[in-house]
C-alpha positions as CSV (number, residue, x, y, z in Angstrom):
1,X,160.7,33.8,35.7
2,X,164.3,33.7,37.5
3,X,163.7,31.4,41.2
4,X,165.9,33.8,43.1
5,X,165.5,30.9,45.9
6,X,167.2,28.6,43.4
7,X,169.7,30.8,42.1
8,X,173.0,31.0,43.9
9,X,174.5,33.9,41.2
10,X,175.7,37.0,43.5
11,X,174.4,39.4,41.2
12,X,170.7,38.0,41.6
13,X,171.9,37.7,45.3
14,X,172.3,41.3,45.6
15,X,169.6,41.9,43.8
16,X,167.1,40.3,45.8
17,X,168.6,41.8,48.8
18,X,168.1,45.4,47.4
19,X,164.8,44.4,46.9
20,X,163.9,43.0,49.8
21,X,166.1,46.2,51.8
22,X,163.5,48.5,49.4
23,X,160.0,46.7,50.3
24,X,161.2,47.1,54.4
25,X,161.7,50.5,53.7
26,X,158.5,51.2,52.2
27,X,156.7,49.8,54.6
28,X,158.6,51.1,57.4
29,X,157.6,54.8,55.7
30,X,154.3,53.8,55.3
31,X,153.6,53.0,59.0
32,X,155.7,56.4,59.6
33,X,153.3,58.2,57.5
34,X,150.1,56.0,59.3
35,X,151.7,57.2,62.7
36,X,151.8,60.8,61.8
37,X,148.5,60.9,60.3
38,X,147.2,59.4,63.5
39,X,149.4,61.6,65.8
40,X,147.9,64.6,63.4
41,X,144.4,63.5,64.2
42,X,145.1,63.0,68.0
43,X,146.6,66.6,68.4
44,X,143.5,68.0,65.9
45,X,140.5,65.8,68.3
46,X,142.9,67.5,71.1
47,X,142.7,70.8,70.4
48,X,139.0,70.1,69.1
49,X,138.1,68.4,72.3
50,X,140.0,71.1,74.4
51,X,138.1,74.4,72.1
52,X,135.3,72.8,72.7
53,X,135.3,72.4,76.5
54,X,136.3,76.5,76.2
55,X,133.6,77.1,74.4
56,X,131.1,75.2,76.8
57,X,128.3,77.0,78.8
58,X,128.4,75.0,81.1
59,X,131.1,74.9,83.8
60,X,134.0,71.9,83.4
61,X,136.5,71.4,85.9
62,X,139.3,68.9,85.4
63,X,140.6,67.4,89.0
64,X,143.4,64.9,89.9
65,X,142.4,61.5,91.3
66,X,145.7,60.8,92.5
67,X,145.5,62.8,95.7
68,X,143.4,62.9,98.4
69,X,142.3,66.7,97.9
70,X,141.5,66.1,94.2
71,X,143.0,69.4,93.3
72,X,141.7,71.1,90.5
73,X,143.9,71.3,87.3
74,X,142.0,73.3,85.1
75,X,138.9,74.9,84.8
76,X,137.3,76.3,81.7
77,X,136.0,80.0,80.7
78,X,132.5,79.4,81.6
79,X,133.7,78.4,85.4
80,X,135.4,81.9,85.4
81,X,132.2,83.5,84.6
82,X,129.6,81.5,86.4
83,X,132.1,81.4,89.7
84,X,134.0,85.0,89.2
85,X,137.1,82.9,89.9
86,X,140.0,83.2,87.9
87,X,141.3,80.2,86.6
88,X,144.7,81.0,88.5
89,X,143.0,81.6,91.6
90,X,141.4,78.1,91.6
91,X,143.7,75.9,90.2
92,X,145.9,73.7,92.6
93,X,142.7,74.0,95.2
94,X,140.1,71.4,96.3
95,X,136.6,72.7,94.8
96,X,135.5,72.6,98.6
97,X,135.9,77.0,98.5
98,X,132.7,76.6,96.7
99,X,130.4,75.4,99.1
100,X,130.9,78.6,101.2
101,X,130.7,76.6,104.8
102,X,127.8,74.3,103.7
103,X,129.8,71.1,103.5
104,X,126.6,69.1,105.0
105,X,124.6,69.8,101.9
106,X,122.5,66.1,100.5
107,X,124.4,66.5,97.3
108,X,127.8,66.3,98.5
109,X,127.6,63.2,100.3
110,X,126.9,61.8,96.6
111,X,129.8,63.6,95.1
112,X,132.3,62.5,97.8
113,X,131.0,59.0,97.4
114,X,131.3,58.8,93.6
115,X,134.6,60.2,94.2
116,X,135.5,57.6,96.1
117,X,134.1,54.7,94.3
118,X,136.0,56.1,91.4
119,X,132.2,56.3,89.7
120,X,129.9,58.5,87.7
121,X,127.5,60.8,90.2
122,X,125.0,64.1,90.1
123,X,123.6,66.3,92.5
124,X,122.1,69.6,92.6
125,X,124.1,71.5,95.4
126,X,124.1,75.2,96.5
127,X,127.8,76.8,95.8
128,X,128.6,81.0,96.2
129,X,130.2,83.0,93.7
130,X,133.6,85.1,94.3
131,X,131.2,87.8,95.2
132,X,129.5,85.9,97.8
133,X,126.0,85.8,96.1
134,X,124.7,81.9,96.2
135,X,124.1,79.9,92.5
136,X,122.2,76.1,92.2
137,X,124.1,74.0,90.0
138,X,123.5,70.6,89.2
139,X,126.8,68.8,89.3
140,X,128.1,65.7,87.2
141,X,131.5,63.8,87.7
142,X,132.8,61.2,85.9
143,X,136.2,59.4,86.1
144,X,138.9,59.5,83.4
145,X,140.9,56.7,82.8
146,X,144.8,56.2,81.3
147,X,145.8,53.5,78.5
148,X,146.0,51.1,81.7
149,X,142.6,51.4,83.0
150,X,143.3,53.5,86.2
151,X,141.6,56.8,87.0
152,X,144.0,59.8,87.0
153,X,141.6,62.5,86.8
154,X,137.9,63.6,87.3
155,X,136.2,65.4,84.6
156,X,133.3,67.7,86.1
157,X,130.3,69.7,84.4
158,X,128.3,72.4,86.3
159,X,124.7,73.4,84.7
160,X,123.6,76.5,86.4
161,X,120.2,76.0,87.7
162,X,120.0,79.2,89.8
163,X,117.1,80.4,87.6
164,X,114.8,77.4,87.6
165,X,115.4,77.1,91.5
166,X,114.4,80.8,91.7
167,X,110.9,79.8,89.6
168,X,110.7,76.9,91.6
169,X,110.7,78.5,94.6
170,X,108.4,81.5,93.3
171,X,105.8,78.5,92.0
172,X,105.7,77.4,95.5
173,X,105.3,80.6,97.4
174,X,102.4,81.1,94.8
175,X,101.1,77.9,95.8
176,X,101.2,78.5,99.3
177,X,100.7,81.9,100.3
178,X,98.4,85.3,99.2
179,X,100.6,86.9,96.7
180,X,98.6,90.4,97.9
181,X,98.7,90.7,101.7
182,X,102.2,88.1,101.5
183,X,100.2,85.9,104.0
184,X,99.3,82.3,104.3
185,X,96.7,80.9,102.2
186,X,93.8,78.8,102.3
187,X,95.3,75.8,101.7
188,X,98.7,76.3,103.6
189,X,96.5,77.6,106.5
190,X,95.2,73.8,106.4
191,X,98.7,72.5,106.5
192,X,99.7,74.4,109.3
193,X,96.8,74.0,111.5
194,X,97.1,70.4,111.1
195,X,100.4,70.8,111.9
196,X,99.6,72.7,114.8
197,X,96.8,70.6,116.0
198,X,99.0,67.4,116.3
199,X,101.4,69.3,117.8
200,X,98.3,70.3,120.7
201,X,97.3,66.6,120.9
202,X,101.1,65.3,121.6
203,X,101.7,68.1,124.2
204,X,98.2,68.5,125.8
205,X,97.5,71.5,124.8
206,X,95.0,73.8,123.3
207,X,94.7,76.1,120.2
208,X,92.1,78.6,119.1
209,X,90.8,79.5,115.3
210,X,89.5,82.5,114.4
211,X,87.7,84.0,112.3
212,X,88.1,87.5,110.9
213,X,85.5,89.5,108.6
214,X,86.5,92.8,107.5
215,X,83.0,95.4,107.3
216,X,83.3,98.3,105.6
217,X,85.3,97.0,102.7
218,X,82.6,97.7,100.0
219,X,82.3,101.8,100.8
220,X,86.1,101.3,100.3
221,X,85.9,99.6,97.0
222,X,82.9,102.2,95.7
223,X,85.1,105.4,96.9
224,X,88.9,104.6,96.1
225,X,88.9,101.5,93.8
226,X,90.3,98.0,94.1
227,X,93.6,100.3,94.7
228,X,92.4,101.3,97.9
229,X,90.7,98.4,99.0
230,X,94.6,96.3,98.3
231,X,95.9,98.5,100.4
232,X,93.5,98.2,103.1
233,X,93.7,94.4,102.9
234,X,97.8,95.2,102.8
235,X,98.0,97.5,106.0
236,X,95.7,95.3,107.6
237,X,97.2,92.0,106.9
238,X,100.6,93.6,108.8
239,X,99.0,94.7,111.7
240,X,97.5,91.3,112.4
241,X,101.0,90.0,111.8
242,X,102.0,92.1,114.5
243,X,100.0,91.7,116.7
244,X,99.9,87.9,117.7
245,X,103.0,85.7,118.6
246,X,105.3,84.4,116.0
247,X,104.1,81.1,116.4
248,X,100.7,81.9,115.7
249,X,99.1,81.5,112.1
250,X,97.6,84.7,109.9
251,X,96.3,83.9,106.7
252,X,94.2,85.4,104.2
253,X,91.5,83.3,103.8
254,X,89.9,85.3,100.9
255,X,88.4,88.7,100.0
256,X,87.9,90.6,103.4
257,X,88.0,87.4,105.8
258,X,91.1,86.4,107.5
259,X,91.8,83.2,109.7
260,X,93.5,82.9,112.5
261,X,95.6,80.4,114.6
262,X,96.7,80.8,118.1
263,X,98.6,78.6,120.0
264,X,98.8,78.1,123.5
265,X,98.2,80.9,125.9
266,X,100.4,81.4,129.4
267,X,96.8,80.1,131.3
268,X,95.3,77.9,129.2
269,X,92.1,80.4,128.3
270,X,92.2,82.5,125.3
271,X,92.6,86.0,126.6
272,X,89.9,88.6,126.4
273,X,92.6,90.9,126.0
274,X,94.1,89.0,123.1
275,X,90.6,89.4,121.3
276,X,90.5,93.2,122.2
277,X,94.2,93.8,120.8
278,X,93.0,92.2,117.4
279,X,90.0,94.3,117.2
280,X,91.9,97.5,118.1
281,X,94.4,97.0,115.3
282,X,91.6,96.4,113.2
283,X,89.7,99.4,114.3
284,X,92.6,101.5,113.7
285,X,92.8,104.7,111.1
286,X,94.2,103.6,107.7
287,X,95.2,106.7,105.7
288,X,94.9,106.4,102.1
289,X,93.8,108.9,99.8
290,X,94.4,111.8,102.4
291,X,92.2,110.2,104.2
292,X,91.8,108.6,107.2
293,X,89.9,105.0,107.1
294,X,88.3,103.3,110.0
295,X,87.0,99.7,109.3
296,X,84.6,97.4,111.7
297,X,85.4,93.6,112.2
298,X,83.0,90.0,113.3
299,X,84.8,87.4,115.0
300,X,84.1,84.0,115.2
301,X,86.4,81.6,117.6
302,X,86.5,77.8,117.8
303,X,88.5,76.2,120.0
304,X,90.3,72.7,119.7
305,X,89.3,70.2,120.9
306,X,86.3,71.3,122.8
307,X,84.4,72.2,119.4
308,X,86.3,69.6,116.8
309,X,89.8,67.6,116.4
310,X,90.0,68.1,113.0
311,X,91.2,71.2,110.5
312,X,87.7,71.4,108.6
313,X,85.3,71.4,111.6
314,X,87.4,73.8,113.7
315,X,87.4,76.0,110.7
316,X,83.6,75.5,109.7
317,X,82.7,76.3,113.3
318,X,84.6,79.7,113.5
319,X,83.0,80.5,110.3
320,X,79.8,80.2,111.8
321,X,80.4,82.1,114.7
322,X,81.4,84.5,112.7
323,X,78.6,84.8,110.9
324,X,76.8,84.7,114.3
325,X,78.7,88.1,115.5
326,X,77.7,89.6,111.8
327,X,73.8,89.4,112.7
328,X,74.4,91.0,116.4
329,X,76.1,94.6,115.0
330,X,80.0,94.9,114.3
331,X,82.7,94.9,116.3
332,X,81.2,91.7,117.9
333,X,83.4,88.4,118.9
334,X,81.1,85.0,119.4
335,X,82.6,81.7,120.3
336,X,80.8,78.7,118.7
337,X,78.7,76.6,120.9
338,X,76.3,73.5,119.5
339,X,73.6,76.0,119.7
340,X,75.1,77.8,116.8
341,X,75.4,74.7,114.9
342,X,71.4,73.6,115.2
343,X,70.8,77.4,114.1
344,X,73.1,77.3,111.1
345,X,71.6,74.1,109.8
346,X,67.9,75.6,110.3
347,X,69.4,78.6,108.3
348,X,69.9,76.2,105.8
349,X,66.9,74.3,105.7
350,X,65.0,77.5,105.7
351,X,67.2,78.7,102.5
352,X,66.2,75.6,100.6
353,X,62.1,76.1,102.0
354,X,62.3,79.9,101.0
355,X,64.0,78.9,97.7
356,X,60.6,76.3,97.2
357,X,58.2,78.9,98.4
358,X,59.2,81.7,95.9
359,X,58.4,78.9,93.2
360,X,55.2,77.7,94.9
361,X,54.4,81.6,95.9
362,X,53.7,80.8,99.3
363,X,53.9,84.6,100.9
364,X,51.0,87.0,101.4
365,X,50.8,90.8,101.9
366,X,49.4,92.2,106.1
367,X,48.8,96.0,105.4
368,X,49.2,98.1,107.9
369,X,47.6,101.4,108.2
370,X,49.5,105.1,108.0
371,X,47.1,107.8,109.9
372,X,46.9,111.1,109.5
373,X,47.2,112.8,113.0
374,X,45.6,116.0,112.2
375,X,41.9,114.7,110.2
376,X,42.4,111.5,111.8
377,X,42.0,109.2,108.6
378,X,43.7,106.4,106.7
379,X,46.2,107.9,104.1
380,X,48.2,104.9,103.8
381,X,49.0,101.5,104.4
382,X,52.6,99.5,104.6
383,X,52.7,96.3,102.7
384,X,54.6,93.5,105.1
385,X,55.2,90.1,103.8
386,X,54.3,86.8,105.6
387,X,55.4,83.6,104.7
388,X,52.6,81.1,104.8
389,X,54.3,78.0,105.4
390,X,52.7,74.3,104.8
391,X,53.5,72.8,108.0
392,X,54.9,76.1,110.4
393,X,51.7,78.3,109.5
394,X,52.1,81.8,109.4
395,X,56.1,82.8,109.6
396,X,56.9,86.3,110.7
397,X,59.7,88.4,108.5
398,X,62.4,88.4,111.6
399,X,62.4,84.7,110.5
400,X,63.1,84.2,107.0
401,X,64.5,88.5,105.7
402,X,67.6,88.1,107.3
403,X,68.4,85.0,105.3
404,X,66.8,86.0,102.3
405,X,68.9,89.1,101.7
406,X,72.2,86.7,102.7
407,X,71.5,84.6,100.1
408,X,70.1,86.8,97.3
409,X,66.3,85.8,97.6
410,X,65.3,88.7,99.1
411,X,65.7,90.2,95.0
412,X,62.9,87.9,93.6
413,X,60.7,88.2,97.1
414,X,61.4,91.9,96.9
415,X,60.3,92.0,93.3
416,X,56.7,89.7,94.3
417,X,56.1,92.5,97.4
418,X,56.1,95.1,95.0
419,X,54.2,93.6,92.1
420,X,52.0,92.5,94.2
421,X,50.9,96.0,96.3
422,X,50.7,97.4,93.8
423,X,47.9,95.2,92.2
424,X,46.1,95.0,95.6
425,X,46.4,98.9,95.8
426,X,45.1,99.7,92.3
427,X,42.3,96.8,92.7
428,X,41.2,99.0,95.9
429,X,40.8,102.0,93.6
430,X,38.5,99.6,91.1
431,X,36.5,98.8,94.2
432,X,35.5,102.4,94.7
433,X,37.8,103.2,97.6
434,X,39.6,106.8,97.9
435,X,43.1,106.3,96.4
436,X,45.8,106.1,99.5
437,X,49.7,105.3,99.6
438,X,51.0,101.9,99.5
439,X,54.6,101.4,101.7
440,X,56.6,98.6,100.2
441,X,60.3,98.4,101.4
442,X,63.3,98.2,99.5
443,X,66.1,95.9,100.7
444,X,69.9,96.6,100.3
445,X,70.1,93.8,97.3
446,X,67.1,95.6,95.5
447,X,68.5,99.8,95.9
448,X,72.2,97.6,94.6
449,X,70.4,97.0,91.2
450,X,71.6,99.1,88.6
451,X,67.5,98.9,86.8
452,X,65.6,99.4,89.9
453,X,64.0,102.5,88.7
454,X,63.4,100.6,85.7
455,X,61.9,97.8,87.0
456,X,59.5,100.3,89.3
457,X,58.3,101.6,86.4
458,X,57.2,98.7,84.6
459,X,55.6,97.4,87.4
460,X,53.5,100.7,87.8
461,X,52.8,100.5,84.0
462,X,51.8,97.1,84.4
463,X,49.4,97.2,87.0
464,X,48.2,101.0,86.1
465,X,49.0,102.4,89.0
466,X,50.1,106.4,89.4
467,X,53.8,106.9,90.9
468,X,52.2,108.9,93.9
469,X,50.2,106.4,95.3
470,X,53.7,104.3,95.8
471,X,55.8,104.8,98.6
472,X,59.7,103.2,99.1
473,X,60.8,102.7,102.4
474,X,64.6,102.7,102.6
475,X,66.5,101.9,106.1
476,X,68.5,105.3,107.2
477,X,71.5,102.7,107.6
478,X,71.2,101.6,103.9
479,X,71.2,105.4,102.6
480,X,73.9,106.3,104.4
481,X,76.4,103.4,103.6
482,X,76.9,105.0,100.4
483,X,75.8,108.6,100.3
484,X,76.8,109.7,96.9
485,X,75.4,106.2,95.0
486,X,72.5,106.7,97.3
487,X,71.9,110.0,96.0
488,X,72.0,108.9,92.6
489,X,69.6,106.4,93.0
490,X,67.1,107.8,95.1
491,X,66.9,110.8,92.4
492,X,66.6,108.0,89.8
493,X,63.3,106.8,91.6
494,X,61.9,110.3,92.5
495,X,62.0,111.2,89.3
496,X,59.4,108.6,88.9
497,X,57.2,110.6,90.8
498,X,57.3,107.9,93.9
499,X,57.6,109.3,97.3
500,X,60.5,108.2,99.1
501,X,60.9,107.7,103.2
502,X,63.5,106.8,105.3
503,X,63.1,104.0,107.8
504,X,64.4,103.7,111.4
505,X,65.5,106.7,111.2
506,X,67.6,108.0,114.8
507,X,68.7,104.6,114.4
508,X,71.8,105.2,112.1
509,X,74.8,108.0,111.2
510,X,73.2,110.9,109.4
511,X,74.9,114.1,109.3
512,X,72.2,117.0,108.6
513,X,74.8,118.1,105.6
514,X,73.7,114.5,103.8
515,X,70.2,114.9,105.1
516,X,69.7,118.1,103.0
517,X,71.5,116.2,99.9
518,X,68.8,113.0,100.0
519,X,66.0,113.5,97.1
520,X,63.0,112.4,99.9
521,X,59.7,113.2,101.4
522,X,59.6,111.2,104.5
523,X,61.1,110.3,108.1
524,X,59.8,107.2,110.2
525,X,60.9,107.7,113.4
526,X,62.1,104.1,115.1
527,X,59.9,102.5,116.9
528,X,62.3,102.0,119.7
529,X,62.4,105.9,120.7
530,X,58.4,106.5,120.7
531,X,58.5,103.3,122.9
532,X,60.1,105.1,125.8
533,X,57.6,108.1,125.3
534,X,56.4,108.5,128.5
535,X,58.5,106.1,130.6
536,X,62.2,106.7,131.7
537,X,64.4,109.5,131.6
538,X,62.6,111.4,128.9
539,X,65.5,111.1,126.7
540,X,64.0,109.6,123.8
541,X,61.2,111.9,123.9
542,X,63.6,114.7,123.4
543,X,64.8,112.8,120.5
544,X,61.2,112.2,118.9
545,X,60.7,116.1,119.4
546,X,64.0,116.7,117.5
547,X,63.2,114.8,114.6
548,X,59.9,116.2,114.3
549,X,61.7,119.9,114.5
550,X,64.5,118.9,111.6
551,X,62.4,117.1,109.5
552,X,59.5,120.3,109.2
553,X,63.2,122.2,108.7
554,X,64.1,120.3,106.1
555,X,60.1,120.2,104.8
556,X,60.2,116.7,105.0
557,X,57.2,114.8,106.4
558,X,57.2,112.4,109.6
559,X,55.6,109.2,110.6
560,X,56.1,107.6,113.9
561,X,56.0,104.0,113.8
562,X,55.0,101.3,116.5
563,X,52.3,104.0,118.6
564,X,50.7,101.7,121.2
565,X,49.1,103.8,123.6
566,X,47.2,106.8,124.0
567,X,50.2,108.7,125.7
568,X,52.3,108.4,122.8
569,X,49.4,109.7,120.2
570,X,48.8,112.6,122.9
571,X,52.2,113.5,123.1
572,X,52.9,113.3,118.5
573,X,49.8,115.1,118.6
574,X,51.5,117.8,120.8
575,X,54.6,118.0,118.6
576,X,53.2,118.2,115.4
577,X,54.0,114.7,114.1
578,X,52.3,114.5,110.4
579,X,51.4,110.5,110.5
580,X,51.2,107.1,112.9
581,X,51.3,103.8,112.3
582,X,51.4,101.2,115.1
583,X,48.7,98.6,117.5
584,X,46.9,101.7,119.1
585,X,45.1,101.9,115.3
586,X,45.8,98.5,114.1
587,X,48.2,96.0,113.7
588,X,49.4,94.4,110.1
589,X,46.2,92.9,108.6
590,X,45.4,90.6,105.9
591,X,43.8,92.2,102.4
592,X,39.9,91.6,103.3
593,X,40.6,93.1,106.9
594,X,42.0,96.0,106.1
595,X,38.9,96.3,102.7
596,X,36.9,95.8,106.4
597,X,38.8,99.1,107.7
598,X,38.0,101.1,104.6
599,X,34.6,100.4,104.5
600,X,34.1,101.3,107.6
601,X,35.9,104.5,107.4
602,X,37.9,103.9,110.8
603,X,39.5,107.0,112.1
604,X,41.7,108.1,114.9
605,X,39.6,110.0,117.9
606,X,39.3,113.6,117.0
607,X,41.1,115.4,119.7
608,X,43.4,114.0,122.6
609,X,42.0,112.5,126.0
């Protein structure tokens, strides 16, 4: 091979310089070629970067860093449709036109520092559209940098939250307030009255809870639906609203009881008018249905921090007032006191005893005798229940019923009563004694059952007793809470073949249309009005002769109950009253005293004094 290095011929001289001239060249047009191919591939990740920041959801703004204002330079289609701006009308502008006035938002105080600190940074912030409406976005920055390492622009992506903030928020309202009456709940009723009891403790003050149980809400229900009872609860909800100051607390604290929170009052005493304004909105007609509704309210009202200093006991204790105003009629307001607090916790240690005694079947059965005014005999008897208790002896109904029918006992108690008057009547019979009536009373828990009739039935199948030796005492208040289901029911049991009275009666709200609807046999009259009989104004006398004249009217029979003297007998005598029952005859006796009275064939005297 020819050492061109070692040759000094020109020919291999030029040669090698040709040679040498070519191999520059080639490589000189192969780094051309490299340097288009790379510029080709810069301008394609360009325009492949840039389509795809156009075709983005999300929001990208592109801003200086070289000025103070860092003024937008572009701004892709997404940003024109999240923002209604046109990318004309927002370039050369600081994104501050976003923030509608709300510069002091958490977020931007982030941004701005990030911004300054030439950094990466995210917030959530709240910015307004072209059209004014507001959209969450959670903003991210980041800087961009030249070949020399210096920032020269921010890149910024917008992710529109608007929608998870709006389920945010609607998760929280759920959380804290009724989504029916659009009041307080349970649990941010707590919040705020703990709220509002530091506040009372810091200032001096004092603050008053209340209770609030709707009556009436269950006729409602039967009539027009849960439709009708919402909007009940809806209207009434309002009204409450209305009625106090807007720093007092409403809620709903569940079903047809409200709570209730009011803060100071100008003298430091909780107004009796302030009470009375509550009530009257409550009392108020509703109109639904074309017609109009009138409900009946309890109140129970504890006050801080005379009866607690804490959310749960000022709560618990306006409960039990409330419960308190229940037992003593509607439309009644009682403030707790430690005397209600003893009672509520012998409520409940009679509860758990009753609960015991149904088990260990600690009741018996007083009978009571039903005379007939005009022969002067037994025809009857009423079955009342005692509660023979181990250590308090002999416990009287007005003790224990009440809280038995509170708690559901009185069902299974009612159902023992029944069961077992109806043995002791049908064992009378066995003994040889003229079959008479037995009175047992039906409680508002037992006429609710949908198998009461049913359950009547067996009973009398069971013990082989015939339907007209069985009476059912139902209250007059009872009957009438419900006409139309009452109806239904009571024909249910007459078609046993029972006879049916009504108790107390004078004592409730029967029209004479209703009275002529009811399937019954008997009136009692209330003890209460033959108790005046012969003492005061004569009013309730008139009122014991009235009921004697509808009832015969209506061909219905009539007992007057509690008859203590000889004027009283004298005067049902004179009026036509059908039956007695009462002390003048006999009080409630046990089963072998009143075997005693039927031996003996007692009997009324024969014709007045």
């Amino acid at each position: 091979m020819l050492n061109v290095a070692q040759s000094d011929s020109p020919l291999v001289l030029a040669l090698a310089a040709r040679l040498h001239a070519e191999t520059q060249v080639q490589e000189m047009t192969q780094e051309l070629v490299y340097k288009a191919r790379a510029l080709s591939f810069a301008t394609h990740a360009f325009e492949l970067y840039k389509r795809a920041i156009e075709a983005s959801a999300n929001a990208m703004i592109i801003t200086s860093a070289g000025t103070p204002d860092y003024i937008i330079e572009y701004v892709n289609p997404a940003f024109e449709r999240t923002t209604g701006y046109a990318s004309a009308e927002v370039v050369g502008r600081n994104c501050k036109f976003l923030q509608g006035g709300e510069s002091d938002q958490a977020g931007i105080h982030e941004i701005r520092a990030a911004l300054r600190e030439q950094r990466a940074g995210n917030a959530v912030l709240r910015n307004y559209r072209k059209d004014k409406s507001l959209f969450w976005n959670h903003l991210h920055v980041a800087p961009v940098r030249n070949a020399d390492g210096i920032v020269s622009h921010f890149v910024a992506s917008q992710y529109d939250i608007t929608e998870a903030k709006k389920n945010e928020a609607n998760l929280l309202y759920m959380a804290h307030y009724d989504t029916l009456t659009g009041l307080p709940n349970r649990a941010f009723l707590r919040d705020c009255l703990q709220r509002a009891i530091a506040s009372a403790h810091i200032n001096g003050q004092q603050l008053w809870v209340l209770f609030l149980s709707l009556e009436g809400l269950n006729v409602i229900n039967d009539n027009f639906g849960h439709s009708g009872t919402d909007s009940i609860l809806k209207v009434t909800a309002q009204r409450l609203q209305e009625t106090v100051c807007a720093s007092d607390i409403v809620a709903h604290w569940c079903g047809s009881d409200f709570a209730i929170v009011l803060t100071e009052q100008p003298d430091a005493v909780l107004a009796n008018a302030t009470l009375q304004a509550i009530m009257a909105v409550v009392n108020g007609a509703i109109s639904f249905g074309g017609q109009d509704i009138f409900l009946t309210c309890s109140m129970g009202v504890s006050a801080y921090s005379r009866n607690g200093a804490d959310c749960d006991t000022l709560l618990d204790q306006a409960d039990i007032a409330a419960s308190h105003a229940k037992r003593h009629g509607r439309n009644n307001v009682r403030f707790h006191s430690a005397a209600m607090n003893d009672l509520a916790a012998l409520r409940l240690r009679t509860e758990s005893e009753l609960r015991q005694a149904i088990e260990r079947e600690e009741f018996v059965l007083h009978y009571q005798p039903q005379v007939e005014l005009k022969s002067g005999r037994i025809i009857g008897m009423e079955a009342l229940i005692r509660w023979q208790h181990p250590l308090r002896g002999l416990v009287s109904p007005s003790d224990f019923i009440a809280i038995a029918e509170e708690t559901g006992l009185i069902v299974p108690i009612g159902a023992w009563v029944l069961r077992r008057a109806c043995l002791q009547n049908r064992q009378w019979q066995r003994d040889g004694f003229a079959p008479i009536r037995i009175a047992v009373n039906v409680s508002a828990r037992q006429f609710a059952q949908a198998d009461l009739a049913q359950t009547i039935a067996a009973v009398l199948v069971e013990v082989d007793l015939s339907p007209q030796h069985l009476e059912l005492e139902l209250t007059e208040s009872l009957i009438m809470g419900d006409v139309a289901q009452a109806i239904g029911a009571l024909r249910e049991l007459k078609a046993l073949g029972v006879r049916i009275a009504v108790d107390d009666f004078g004592t409730g709200y029967s029209s004479l249309a209703y009275l002529k609807r009811l399937p019954i046999d008997v009136l009692k009259i209330d003890r209460a009005f033959v108790a005046d009989i012969g003492a005061g104004d004569g009013d309730d006398a008139a009122i014991v002769t009235t009921i004697i004249t509808l009832a015969h009217a209506l061909k219905l029979k009539v007992i007057a109950e509690g008859v203590e003297t000889i004027e009283q007998l004298d005067f049902l005598r004179r009026n036509d009253c059908d039956e007695l029952q009462g002390y003048y005859f006999s009080q409630p006796v046990d089963a072998d005293a009143f075997t005693a009275l039927l031996r003996a064939e007692k009997q009324l005297p024969a014709t007045p004094r």
